[in-house]
Backbone bond lengths (Angstrom), bond angles and torsions (degrees), N, CA, C in turn:
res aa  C-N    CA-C-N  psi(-1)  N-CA   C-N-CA  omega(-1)  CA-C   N-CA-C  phi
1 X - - - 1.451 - - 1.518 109.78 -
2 X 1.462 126.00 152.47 0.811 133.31 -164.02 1.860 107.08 -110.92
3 X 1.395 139.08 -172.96 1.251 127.88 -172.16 1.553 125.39 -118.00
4 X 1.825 96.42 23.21 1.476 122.30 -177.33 1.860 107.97 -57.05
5 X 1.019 106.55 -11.35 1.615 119.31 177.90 1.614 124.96 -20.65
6 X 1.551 78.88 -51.49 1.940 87.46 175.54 1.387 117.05 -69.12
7 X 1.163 128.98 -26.42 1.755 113.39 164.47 1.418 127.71 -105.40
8 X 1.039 94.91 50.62 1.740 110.73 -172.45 1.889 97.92 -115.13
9 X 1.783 114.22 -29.05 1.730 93.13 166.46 1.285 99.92 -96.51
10 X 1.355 124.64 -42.60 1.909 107.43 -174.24 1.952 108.28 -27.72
11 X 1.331 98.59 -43.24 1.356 119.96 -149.77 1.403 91.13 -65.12
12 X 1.672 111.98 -61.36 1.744 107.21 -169.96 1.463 113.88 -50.87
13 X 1.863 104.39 -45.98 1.113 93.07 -163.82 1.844 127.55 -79.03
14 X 1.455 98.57 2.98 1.189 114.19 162.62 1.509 136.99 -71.42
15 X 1.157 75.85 -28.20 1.828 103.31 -176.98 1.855 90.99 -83.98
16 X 1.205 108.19 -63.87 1.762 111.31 -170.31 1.782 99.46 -40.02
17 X 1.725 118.83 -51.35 1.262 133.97 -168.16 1.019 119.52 -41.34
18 X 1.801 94.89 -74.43 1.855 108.97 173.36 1.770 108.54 -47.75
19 X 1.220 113.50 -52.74 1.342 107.06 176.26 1.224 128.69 -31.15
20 X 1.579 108.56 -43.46 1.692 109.65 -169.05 1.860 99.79 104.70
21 X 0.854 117.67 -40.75 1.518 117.78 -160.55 1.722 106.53 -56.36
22 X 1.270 106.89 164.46 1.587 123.25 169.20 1.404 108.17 -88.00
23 X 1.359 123.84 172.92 1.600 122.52 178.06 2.302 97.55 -72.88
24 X 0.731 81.64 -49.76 1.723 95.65 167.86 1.621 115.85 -21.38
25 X 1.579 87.77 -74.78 1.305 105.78 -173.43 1.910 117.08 -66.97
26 X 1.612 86.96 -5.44 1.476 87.04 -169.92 1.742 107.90 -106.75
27 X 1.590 110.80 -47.56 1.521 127.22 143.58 1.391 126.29 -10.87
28 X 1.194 120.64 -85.17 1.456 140.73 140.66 1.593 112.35 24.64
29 X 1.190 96.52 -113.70 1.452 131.71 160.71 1.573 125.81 -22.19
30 X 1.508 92.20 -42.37 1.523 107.55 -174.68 1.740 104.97 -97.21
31 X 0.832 94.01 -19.28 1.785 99.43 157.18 1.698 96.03 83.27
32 X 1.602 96.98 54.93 1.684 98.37 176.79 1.515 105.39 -157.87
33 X 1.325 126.83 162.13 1.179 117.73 -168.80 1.496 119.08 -91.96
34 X 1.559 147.83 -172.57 1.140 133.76 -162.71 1.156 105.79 -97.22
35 X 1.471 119.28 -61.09 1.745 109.20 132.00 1.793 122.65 15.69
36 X 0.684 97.03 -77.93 1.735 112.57 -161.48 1.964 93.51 -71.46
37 X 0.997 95.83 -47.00 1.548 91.69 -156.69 2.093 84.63 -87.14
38 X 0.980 132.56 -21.82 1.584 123.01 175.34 1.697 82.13 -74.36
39 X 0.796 147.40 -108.43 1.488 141.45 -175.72 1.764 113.84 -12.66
40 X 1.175 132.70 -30.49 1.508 126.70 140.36 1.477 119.84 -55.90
41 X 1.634 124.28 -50.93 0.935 106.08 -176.62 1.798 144.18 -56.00
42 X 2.084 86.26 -27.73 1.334 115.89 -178.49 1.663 115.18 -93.32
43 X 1.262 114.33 25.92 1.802 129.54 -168.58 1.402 103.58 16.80
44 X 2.152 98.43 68.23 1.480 85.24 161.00 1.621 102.26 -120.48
45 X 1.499 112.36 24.53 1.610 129.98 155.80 1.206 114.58 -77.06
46 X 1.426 131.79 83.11 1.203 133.00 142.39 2.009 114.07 -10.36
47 X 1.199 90.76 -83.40 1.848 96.10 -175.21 1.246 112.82 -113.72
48 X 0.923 140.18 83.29 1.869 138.77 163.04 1.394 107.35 -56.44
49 X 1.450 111.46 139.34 1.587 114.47 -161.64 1.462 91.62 -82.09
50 X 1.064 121.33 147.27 1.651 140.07 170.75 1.795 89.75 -39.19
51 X 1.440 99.94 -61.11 2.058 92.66 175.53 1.244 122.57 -50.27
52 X 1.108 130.39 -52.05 1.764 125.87 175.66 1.550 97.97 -55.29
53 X 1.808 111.89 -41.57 1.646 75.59 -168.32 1.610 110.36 -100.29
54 X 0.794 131.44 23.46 1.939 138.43 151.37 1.542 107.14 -71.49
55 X 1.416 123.22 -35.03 1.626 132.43 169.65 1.784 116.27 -62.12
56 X 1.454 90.99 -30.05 1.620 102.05 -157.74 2.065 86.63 -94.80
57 X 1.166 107.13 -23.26 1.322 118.01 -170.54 1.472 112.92 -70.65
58 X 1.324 102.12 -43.56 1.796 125.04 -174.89 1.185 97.15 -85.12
59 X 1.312 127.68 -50.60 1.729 119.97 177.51 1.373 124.80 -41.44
60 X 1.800 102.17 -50.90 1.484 113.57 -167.19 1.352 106.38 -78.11
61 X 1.560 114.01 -46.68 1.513 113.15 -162.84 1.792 103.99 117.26
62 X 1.334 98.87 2.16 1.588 110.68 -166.95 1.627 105.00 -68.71
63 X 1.220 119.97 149.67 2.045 119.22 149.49 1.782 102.19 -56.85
64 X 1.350 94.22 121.05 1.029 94.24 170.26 1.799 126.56 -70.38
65 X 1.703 109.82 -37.53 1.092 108.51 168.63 1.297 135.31 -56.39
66 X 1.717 111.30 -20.44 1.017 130.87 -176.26 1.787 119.51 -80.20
67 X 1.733 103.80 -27.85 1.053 127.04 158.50 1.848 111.93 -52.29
68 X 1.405 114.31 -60.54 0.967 121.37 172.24 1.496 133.09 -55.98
69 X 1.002 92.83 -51.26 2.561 102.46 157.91 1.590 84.44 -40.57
70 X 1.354 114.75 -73.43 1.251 99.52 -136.97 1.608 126.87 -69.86
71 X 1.590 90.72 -10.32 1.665 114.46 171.49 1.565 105.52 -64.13
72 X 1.423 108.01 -10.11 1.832 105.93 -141.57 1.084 153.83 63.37
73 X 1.472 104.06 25.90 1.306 129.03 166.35 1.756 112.56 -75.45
74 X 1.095 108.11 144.60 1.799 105.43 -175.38 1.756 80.77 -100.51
75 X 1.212 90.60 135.51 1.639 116.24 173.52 1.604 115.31 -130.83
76 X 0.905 120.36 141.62 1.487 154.68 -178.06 1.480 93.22 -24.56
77 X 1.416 122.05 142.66 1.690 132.43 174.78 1.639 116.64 38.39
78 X 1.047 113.95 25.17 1.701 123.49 150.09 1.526 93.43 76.36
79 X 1.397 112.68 -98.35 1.471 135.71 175.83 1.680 116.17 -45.56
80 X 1.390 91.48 126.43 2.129 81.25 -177.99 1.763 93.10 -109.14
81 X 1.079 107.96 -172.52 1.590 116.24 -176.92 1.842 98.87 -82.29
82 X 1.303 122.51 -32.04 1.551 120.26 177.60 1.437 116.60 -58.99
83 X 1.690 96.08 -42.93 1.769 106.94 171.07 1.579 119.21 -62.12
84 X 1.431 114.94 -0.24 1.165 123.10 -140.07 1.540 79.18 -104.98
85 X 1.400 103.73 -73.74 1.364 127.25 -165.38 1.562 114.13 -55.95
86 X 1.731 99.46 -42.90 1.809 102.83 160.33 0.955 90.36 -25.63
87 X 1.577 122.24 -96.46 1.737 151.83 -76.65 2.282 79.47 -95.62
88 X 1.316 112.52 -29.44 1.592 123.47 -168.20 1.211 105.86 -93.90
89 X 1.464 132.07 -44.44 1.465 113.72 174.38 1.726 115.18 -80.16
90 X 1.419 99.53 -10.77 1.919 92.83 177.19 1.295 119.58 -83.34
91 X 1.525 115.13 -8.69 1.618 136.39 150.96 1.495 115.37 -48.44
92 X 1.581 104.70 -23.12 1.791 105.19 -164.29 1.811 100.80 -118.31
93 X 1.540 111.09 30.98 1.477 119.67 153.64 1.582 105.77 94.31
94 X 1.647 106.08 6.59 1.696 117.91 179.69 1.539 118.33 -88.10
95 X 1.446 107.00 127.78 1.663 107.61 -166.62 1.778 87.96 -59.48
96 X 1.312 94.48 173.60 1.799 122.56 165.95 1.587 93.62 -46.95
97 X 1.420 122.18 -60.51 0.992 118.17 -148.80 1.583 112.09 -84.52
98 X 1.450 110.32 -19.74 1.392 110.80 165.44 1.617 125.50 -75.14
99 X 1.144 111.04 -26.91 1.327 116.05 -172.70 1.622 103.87 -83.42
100 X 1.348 123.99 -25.41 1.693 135.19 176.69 1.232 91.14 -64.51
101 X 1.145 139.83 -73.95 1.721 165.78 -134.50 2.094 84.98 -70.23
102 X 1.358 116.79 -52.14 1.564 126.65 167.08 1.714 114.56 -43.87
103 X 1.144 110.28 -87.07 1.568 134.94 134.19 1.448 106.64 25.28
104 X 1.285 112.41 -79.93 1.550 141.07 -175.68 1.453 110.65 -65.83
105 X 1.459 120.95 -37.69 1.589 141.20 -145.41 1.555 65.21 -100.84
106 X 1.405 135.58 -86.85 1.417 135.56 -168.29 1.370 114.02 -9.54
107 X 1.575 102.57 -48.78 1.772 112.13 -139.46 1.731 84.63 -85.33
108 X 1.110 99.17 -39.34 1.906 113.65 177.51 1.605 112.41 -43.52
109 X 1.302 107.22 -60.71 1.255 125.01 174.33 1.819 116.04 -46.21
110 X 1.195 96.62 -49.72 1.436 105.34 -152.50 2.317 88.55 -75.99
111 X 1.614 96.03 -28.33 1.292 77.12 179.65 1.083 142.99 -63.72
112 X 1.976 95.19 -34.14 1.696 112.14 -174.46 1.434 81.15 -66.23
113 X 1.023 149.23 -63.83 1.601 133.47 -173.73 1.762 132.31 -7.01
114 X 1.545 74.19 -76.63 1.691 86.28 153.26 1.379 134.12 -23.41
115 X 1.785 93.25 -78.63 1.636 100.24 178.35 1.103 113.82 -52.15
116 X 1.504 128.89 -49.10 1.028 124.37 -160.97 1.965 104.83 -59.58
117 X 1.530 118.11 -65.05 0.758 132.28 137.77 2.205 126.97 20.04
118 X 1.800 99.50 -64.46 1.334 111.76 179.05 1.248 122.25 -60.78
């Protein structure tokens, strides 16, 4: 594993945010307690099992692999499409942290898609 750790709660709880959802509504579902996942949000999870975060993945609408980088898990073809899109809007004068905050809003987007979509 790698030491991507630290943006793996900004990330949930960004994802939980834009959503609208409660820790509850997000917990739940993902088959973990609120507890557990407020302690994800605040990276005081060392290792989240690849299973909590495929739960946390399907809940949010999130990449799951992307979930996983950010846990520090090494995942398949290095570069994800989020790293992608960072690495292109921080070219256009956007901190790290603005272009992630995009990133996230994307992954958001693309979910209500989905549902709507099903």
């Amino acid at each position: 594993m790698t030491t991507d750790n630290a943006s793996l709660g900004p990330t949930l709880r960004e994802l939980r945010e834009f959503s609208g959802k409660t820790l509850k509504a997000v917990a739940e579902p993902s088959g973990i307690s609120t507890a557990y996942l407020q302690k994800l949000e605040r990276g005081e999870v060392k290792s989240p099992s690849p299973k909590v975060l495929y739960g946390l993945a399907e809940t949010l609408g999130a990449d799951y692999l992307e979930l996983m980088r950010r846990a520090g898990y090494v995942v398949p073809g290095g570069t994800t499409h989020g790293n992608t899109l960072a690495h292109a809007l921080s070219s256009e004068g956007l901190t790290a942290e603005e272009a992630e905050a995009l990133t996230t809003y994307l992954q958001l987007l693309r979910h209500k898609q989905r549902q709507r979509n099903a």
